[in-house]
N, C-alpha and C positions, 0 to 999 in steps of 0.2 A: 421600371422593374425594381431596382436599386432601390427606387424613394419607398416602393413599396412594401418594402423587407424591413427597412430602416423605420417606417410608420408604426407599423404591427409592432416591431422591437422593442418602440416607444411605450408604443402603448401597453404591451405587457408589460414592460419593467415601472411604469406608474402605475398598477394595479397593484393592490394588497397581495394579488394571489399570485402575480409574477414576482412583489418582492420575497415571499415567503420561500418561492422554488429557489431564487439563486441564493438565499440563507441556507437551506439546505444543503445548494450543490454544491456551498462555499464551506460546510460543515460537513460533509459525506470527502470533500478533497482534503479538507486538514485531517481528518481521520485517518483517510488512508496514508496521509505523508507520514503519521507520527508509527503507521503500521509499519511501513515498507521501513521508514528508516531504523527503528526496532529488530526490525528481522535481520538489516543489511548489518548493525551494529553488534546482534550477537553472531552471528553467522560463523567469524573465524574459530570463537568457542565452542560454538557445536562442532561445525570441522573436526577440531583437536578433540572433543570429546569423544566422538563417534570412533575416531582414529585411533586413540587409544584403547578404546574396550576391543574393538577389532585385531590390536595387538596382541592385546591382556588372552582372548580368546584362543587366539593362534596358538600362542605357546603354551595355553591350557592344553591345546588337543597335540600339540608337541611338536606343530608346523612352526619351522620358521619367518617369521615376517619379512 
């Protein structure tokens, strides 16, 4: 059962069209790492951003924050 997963395996990844998919899945993964880590690196200045117009508003309408 093993050998036969392990065969197939083979055999995709020596085919033009199996190398092509893990090119992809290897360029759809660095993608997404440069996304997330993006989002995770501005994150604390959105935070603070959001945080302060929320403030800034508060004491527009005359509520204490």
């Amino acid at each position: 059962m093993f050998e036969q997963i392990q065969h197939k395996i083979r055999r995709f990844l020596s085919e033009s069209e199996g190398a092509t998919a893990v090119e992809y899945a290897i360029l759809i993964g660095v993608i997404c790492l440069f996304a997330i880590s993006g989002v995770m690196g501005t994150g604390d200045a959105q935070k603070s951003l959001w945080h302060d117009t929320s403030s800034a508003l508060q004491i527009m309408k005359g509520v204490d924050p």
